[in-house]
matplotlib code that plots the C-alpha trace (Angstrom):
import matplotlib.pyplot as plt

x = [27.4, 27.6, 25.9, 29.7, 30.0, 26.8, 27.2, 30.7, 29.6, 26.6, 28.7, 31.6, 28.5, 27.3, 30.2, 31.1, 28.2, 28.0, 31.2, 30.6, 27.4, 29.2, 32.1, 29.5, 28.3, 25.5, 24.6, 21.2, 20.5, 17.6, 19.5, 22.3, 20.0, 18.0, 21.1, 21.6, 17.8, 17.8, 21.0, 19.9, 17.5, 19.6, 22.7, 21.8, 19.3, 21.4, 24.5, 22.2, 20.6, 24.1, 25.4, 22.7, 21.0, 23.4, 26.7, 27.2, 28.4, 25.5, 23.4, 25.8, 25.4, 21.3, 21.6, 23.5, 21.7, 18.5, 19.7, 21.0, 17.4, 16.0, 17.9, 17.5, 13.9, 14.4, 17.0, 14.3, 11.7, 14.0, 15.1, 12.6, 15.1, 15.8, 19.6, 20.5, 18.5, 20.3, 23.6, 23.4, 22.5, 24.5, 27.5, 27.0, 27.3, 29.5, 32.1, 31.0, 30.9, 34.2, 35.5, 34.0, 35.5, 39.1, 38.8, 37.6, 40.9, 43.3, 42.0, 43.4]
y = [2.7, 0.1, -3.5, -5.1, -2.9, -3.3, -7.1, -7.3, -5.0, -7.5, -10.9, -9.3, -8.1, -11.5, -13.6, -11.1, -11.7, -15.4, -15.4, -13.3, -15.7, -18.4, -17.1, -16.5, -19.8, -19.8, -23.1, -23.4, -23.1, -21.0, -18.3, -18.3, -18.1, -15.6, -13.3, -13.5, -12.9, -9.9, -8.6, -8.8, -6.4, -4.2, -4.1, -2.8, -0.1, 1.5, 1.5, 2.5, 5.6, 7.0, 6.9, 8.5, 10.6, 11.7, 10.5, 12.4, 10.3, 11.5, 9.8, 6.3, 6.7, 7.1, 4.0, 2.0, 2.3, 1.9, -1.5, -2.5, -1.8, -3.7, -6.8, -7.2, -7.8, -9.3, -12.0, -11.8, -13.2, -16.0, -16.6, -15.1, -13.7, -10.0, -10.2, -12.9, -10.7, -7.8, -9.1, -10.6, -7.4, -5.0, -7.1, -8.3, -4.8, -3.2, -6.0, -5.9, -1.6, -1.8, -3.7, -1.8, 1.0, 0.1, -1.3, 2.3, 3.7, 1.5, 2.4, 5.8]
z = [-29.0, -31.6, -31.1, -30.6, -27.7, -26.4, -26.5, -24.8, -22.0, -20.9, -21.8, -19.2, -16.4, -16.9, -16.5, -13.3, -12.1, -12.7, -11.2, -7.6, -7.6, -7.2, -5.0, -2.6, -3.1, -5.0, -7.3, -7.5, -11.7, -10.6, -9.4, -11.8, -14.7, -13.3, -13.2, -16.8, -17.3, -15.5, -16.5, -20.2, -19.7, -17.4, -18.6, -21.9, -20.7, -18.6, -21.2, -23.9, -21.9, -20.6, -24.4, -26.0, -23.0, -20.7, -19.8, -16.5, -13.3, -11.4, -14.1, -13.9, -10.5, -10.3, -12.5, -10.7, -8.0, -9.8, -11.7, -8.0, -6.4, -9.3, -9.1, -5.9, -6.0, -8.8, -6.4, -3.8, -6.1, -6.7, -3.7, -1.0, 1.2, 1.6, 3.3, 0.7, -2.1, -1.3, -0.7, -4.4, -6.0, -4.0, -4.8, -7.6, -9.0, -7.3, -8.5, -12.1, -12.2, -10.2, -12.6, -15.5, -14.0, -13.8, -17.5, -18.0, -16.7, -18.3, -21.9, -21.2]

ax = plt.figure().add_subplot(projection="3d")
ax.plot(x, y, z, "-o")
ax.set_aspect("equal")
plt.show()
């Protein structure tokens, strides 16, 4: 994975996410900037591991899930509530892998 890759794939998660953020409301500059914070650091180590460890979608999958379960207290440090914590990371990321996804698909 080359660093323009790398780069493109956390500038789309982050304006996703930014995006679904605000969607749902969200305008506190707290919040928003924490979601670039933590999506700099977990965006690229989940790309990073699944292109040069393993690729397989149970590993995307445990990753997802692990970058979802890390956000999310990562939101409920910010914000000091679990439903609105977890609502931000479990959506969040769905949206931007979703959307990762169907990029995914239409390359082929």
């Amino acid at each position: 994975m080359v660093i323009g890759e790398l780069f493109m794939t956390l500038l789309a998660t982050i304006l996703i996410e930014y995006g679904v953020l605000r969607l749902m409301g969200e305008n506190r500059i707290r919040v928003l900037l924490s979601s670039v914070i933590v999506n700099c650091l977990t965006n690229p180590s989940l790309n990073l591991f699944v292109f040069y460890v393993d690729d397989s979608w149970t590993t995307i999958l445990i990753g997802e899930l692990l970058v979802i379960v890390v956000e999310t207290l990562w939101y409920y440090w910010i914000v000091r509530q679990w439903s609105q914590a977890a609502w931000y990371g479990c959506l969040c990321n769905a949206i931007s892998f979703l959307t990762g996804l169907l990029y995914s698909f239409t390359l082929y």
